[in-house]
N, C-alpha and C positions, 0 to 999 in steps of 0.2 A: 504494500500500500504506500506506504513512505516513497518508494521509485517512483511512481504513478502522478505522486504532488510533485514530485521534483521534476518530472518530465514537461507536467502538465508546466509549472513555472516559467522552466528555459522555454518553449516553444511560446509562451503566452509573451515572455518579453522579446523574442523572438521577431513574434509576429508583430508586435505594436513596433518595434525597429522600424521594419523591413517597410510597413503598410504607413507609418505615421499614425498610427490609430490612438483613439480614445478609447480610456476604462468601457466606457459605455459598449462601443463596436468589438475590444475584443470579448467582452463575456459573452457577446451577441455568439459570434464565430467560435467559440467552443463549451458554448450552450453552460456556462457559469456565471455567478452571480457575480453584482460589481463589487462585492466585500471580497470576494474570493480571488477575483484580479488584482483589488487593493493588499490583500493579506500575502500574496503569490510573489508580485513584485517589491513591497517594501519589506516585506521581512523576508519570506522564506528564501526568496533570491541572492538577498543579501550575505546571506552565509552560504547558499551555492557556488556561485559566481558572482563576487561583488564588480566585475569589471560587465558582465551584462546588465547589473544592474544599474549600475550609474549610468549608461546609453541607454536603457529605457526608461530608468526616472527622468533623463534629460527633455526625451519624445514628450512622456506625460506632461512633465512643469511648462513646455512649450505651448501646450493644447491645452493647461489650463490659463496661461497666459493668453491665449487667442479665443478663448469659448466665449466670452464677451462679443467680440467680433461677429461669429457667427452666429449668436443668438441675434444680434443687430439685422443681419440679413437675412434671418430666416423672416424675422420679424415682418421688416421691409415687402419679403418677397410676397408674405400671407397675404397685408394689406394692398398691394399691387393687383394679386390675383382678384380680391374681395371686388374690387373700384373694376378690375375689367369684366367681371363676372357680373355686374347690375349694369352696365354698357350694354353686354350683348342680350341682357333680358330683360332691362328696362325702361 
């Protein structure tokens, strides 16, 4: 069981590397919770491989530095759609 977390870890910090991803997107992609992403990469990685884990804690701090951003444009895009969507049907 213990190889199993620790597999699961390396490929989870792995994949958020390689993809850029968010806590949110990799639990999505191997069907685990975002505590389990959070617990995978800040701790149990940390005594795995602490050099995978400073390049995926770096990806994370990045995306949560930017998720602002994105929230801004999804925002944006909702009310965009909202304004074209009473155009064409009203």
């Amino acid at each position: 069981m213990k190889d199993y977390i620790e597999q699961r870890a390396v490929k989870t910090a792995q994949y958020i590397i390689e993809n850029g991803a968010t806590v949110r997107g990799a639990a999505r992609v191997f069907n685990i919770s975002k505590s389990t992403v959070h617990k995978d990469i800040h701790e149990r990685l940390q005594k795995i491989n602490p050099a995978l884990h400073k390049e995926a804690q770096r990806v994370l701090e990045q995306n949560k530095a930017e998720r602002h951003i994105r929230g801004g444009i999804a925002t944006r895009e909702k009310y965009l759609n909202e304004r074209h969507q009473k155009t064409d049907f009203g």
